[in-house]
N, C-alpha and C positions, 0 to 999 in steps of 0.2 A: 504493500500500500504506500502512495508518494505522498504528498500535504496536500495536492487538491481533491486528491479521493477521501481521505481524512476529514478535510474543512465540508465535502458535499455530506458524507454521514452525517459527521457531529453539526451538520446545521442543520438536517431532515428530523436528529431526536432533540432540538435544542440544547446541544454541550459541548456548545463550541467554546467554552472556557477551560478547554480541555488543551489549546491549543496557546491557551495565553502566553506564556514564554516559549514559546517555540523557538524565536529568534537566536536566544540566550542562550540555548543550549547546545552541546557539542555536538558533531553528528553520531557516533555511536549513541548518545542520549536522544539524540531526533531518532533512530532507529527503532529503537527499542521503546519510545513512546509511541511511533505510528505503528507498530506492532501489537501494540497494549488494544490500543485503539481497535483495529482490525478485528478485537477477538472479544470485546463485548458486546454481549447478547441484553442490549438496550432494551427487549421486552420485557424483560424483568421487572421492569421498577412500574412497568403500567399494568403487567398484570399483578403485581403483589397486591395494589392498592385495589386492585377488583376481587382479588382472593381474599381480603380482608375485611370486605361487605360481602363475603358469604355465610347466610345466615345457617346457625347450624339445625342439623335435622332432630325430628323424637330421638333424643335419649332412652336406650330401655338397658335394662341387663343383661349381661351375656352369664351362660354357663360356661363351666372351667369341669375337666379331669382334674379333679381332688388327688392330695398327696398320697391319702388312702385306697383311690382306686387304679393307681399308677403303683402301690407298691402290692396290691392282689394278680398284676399283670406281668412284675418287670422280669420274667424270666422269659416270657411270649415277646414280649416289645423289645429288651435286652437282644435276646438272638436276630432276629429279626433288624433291629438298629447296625450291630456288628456284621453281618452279612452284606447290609447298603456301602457299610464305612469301607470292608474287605473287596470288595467290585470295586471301588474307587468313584463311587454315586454320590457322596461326599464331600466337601471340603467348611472350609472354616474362612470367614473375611471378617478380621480385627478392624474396628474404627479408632484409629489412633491418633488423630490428627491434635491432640489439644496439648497445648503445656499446662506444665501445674501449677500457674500462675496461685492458683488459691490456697497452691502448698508451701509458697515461698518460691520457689522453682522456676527460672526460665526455662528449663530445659525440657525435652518430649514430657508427655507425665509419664507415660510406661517404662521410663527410666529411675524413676522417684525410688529410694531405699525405704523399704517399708520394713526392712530388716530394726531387730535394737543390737543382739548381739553377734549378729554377722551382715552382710551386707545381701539382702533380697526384693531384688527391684519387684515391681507390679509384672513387666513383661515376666520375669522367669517363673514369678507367680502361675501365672497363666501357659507357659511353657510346659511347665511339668504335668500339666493338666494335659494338656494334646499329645505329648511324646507318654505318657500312658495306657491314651486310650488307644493310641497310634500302634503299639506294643500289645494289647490284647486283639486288637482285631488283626495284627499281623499285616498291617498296611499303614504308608506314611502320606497321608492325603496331605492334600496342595492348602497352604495358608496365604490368604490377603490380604494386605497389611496395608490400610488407607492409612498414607500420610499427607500432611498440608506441604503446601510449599515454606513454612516457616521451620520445619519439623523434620523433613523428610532426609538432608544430608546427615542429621545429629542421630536419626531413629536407624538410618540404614548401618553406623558407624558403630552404634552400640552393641548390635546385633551384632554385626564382624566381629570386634571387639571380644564377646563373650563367644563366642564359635559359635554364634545361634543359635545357642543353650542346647546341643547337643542336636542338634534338629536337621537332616538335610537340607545344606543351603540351596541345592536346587527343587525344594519342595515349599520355598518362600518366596511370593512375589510381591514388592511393593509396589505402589502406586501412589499416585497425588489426588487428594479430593480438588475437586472444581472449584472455580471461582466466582462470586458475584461484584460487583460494583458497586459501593457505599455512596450513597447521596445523601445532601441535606436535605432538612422538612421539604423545600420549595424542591426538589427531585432532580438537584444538580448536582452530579455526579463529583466528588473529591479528586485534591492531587495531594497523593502523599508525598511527590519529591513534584520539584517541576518538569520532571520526564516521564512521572509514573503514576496514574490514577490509583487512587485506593481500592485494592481489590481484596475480598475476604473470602474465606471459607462459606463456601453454599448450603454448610447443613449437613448433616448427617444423612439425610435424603437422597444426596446425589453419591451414594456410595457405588452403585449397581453401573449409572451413565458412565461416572468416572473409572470403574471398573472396565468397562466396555470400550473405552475411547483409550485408555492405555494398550488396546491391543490385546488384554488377557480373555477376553470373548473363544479367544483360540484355544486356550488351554481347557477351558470348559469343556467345547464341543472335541476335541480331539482326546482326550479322557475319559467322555461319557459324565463328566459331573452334572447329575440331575436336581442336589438339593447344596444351598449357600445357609451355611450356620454363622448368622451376623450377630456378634456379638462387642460390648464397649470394654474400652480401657480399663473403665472407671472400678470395675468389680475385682478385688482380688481372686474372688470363691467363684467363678464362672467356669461351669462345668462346659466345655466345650467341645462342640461333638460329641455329644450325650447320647451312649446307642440308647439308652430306655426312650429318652427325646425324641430320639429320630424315630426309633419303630412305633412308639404309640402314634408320630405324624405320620407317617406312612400307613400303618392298619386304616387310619381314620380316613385317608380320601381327601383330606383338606390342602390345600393347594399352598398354607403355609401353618406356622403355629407358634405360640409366643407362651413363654417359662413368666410364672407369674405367682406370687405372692398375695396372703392374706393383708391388705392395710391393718396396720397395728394402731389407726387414727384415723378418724378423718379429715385431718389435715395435711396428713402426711404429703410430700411431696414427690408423691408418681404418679405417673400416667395408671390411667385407666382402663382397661379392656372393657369392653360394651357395646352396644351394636345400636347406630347410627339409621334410622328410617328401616331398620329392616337387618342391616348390614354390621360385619364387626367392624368396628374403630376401635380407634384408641384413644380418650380425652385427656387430653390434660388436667394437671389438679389445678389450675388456675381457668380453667376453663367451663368445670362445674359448678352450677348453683349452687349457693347452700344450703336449698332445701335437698338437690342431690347428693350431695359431697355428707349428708348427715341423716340422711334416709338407712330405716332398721329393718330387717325382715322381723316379723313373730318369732323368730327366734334369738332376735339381738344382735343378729352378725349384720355386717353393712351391706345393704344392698349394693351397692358400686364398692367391693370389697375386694377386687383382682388387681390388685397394681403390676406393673411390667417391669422387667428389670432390666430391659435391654439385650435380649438372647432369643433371637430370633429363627425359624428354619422357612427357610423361601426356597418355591418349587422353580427351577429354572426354567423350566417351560413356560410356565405362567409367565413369569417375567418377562421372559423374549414373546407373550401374546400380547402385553400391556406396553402404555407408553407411557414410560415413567416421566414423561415429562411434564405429564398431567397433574404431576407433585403442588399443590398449594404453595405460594411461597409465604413465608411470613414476613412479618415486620416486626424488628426488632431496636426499639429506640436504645441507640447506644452514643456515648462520647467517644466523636471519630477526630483524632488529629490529624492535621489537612495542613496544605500550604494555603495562605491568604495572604494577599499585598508583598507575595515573597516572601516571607517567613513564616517559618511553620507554628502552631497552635496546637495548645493543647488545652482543649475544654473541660469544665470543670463539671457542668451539665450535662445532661445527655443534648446534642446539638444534630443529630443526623439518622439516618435507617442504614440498618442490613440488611438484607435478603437471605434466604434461608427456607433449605426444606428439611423436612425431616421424615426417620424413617418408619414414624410411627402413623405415617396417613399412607403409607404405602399397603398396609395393612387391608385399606378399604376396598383398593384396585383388585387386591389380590382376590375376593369375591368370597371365601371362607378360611377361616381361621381358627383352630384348635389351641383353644387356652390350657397349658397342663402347670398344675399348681405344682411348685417344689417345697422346700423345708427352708425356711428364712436362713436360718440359722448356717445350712448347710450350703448353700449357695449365694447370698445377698450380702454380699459385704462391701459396698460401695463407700469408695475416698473419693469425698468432696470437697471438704474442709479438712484444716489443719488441727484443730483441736475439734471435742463437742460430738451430735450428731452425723453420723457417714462422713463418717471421721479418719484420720489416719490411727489416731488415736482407738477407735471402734472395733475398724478392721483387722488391727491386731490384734485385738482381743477376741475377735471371730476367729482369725489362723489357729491360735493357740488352743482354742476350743476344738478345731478340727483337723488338731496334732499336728498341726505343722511345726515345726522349728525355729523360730525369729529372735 
C-alpha cells in the first residue's frame, strides 16, 4: 500500500488522523505504518457499536451432567475419551496471550512462579497435566498455544528454555491472537507511536480465526483432529484433555461442551451456562439481573448455578460449518495511551474503547452444548489477583490440597 491508497481508505472510514505525521517520519516508519494501515479491518468499531444494542434474549436454565452422574459413568466415558485422545481426534489450544500485570509481573502470566519452595510456573502446572494424560493414552497430541504479539517472543523463549517441560517440541505450535484497533469515544482510531496505531488483542474469541490464519488449519485436517480442548492460562488445576470430558462429549452428540462449577454465590464472578431464546449461552455475571443472578430453586440451590471455568471441547466440524466471525464484538471502556499534539498521554480515566470477542458467545453458534459439572476443589483454581480471592495466594492452597508439591 503507497500514501495515496492509504489517505483514499482512511478518508472512506474517517481516520485520516492516522496519517498526521507522516511527513516526520523515516521511511522504514512510513512502511510499517502504511502497512499497519493496510490490515485494519475498520468494520469493527461500527459493528461493535450495533452489537452493543443487541438486546438480549429469554434467559432460562440450562441442565449440566452432575459430578455425580459423571462419576456413575467414568469408566464408559474414561475409555471411550482415551480411544478419541489415542486416534489423535484430539488436541488441546492454550489461551495465553495475557501478562500478569495483576500479579506484579510484566512478563507472559504462564511464566508466573507459583512455586514457594521451589520454582513452578502456571505453564508447567499445566504441562504435567497433558504429558500425563499424553502417557496413559499412549499418544502425544498437538498443543496450541495462542500468544499476543506483546507475549509471544518471551512465551516461545521460556518454553525452549525449560525443554518444553519435557513435551515434544514438535507436538507445540504457537500462534499470535489477532488484533483490533483502539479508538476514542468519538470512534477515532489511536496512535501509539506516530508510525503505529494502537492495536490490541481481539478477545479470547478470535482464538479459532487466529488459529486458522497462522496456517495451523493444516495440521488439523492432515491429523484427523476432530475435537479443540480450549482451555485458559489463568487455572493452575485445569484438567486438560480430560478423557472422562471428552467421552461423556462425545457419547452425548453435542457439537461442543463446557466443565462447569456449582457458584459458591451469587455474586460470584463467572460466567454462566444457560440457554438464551431456546439456545445454550453463556452470561456473564455482570450481565445478569439480580432478580436472576439471586433466583433459588425449592430446593435452595441457585437457579443460574453452572458457572464456567474456561475449558472448553469444540467439534471441528462444527467450527469449519460456522462463521466465526459472526462473534459479537464488545466494548470495553479502557484508559488507552495514545500520541496527541506529538506527545504521548497517558490517561488517568478511562478515555477510549477496545474491541473484543470472546469465547464464550461462541458457544451459541455452536447450536448444542453439554455442560459437565467437575469438583471445585479438584479442578478450579484460578490466579487473578495477587493476594485474596482467585488468588495466587488461593491457588496454592488448592495445589497443596491436590498433592502437589510447591
Amino acid at each position: 500500500m503507497n500514501y495515496a491508497e492509504a489517505l483514499a481508505l482512511l478518508s472512506a472510514h474517517g481516520q485520516t488522523q492516522l496519517l498526521k505525521y507522516y511527513d516526520e517520519l523515516s521511511d522504514e516508519q512510513k512502511r510499517i505504518l502504511l502497512s499497519e494501515i493496510e490490515h485494519i479491518d475498520f468494520s469493527i468499531i461500527d459493528r461493535a457499536g450495533k452489537d452493543a444494542e443487541r438486546k438480549q434474549g429469554k434467559i432460562t436454565p440450562a441442565d449440566a451432567v452432575t459430578a455425580q452422574d459423571i462419576e456413575k459413568n467414568k469408566k464408559e466415558y474414561e475409555q471411550l475419551g482415551l480411544r478419541a485422545i489415542a486416534e489423535g481426534k484430539v488436541a488441546a489450544v492454550l489461551l495465553a496471550g495475557g501478562q500478569g500485570t495483576r500479579l506484579g509481573s510484566d512478563a507472559p502470566k504462564g511464566t508466573y512462579n507459583i512455586g514457594v519452595n521451589k520454582k513452578l510456573s502456571i505453564f508447567e502446572c499445566q504441562m504435567r497435566t497433558i504429558k500425563g494424560v499424553a502417557e496413559k493414552a499412549g499418544y502425544n497430541f498437538h498443543l496450541f498455544i495462542m500468544t499476543s504479539r506483546l507475549n509471544d517472543a518471551a512465551t516461545k523463549e521460556f518454553f525452549s528454555e525449560n525443554d518444553f517441560f519435557g513435551y515434544p517440541e514438535e507436538r507445540i505450535h504457537f500462534f499470535i491472537q489477532g488484533v483490533s484497533p483502539a479508538c476514542s469515544h468519538d470512534k477515532k482510531i489511536f496512535l501509539e507511536e506516530k508510525y503505529k496505531p494502537v492495536l490490541t488483542p481481539n478477545g479470547n474469541g478470535g482464538w479459532y480465526s487466529s488459529l486458522i490464519d497462522a496456517g495451523l488449519g493444516g495440521v488439523l485436517s492432515r491429523d484427523g483432529v476432530e475435537w479443540l480442548n480450549v482451555y485458559s492460562v489463568d487455572n493452575v488445576l485445569q484438567k486438560i484433555c480430560d478423557p472422562v470430558f471428552v467421552g461423556a462429549t462425545i457419547k452425548s452428540g453435542c457439537a461442543c461442551s463446557g466443565k462447569v462449577v456449582k457458584k459458591v454465590a451469587p455474586e460470584e464472578k463467572v460466567g454462566v451456562l444457560c440457554k438464551e431464546d431456546g439456545a445454550p449461552t453463556i452470561v456473564e455475571y455482570y450481565e445478569l439481573t439480580d432478580e436472576l443472578r439471586n433466583r433459588r430453586d425449592a430446593d435452595g440451590e441457585l437457579t443460574y448455578r453452572w458457572g464456567v471455568i474456561l475449558n472448553y471441547l469444540f467439534s471441528v466440524n462444527k467450527l469449519n460449518s460456522i462463521d466465526v466471525n459472526d462473534l459479537p464484538y464488545h466494548l470495553a471502556d479502557k484508559k488507552v495511551p495514545h500520541i496527541e499534539d506529538g506527545t504521548k498521554v497517558e490517561p488517568s480515566v478511562p478515555n477510549g474503547y477496545k474491541f473484543e470477542t470472546l469465547v464464550v458467545d461462541m458457544i451459541k453458534l455452536m447450536g448444542s452444548c453439554l455442560a459437565v459439572e467437575v469438583v471445585r476443589e479438584r479442578e478450579f483454581a484460578p490466579v487473578k489477583n495477587k493476594t485474596g480471592v482467585d488468588s495466587v495466594e488461593s491457588a496454592r492452597e488448592l495445589l497443596k490440597l491436590n498433592g502437589v508439591e510447591i
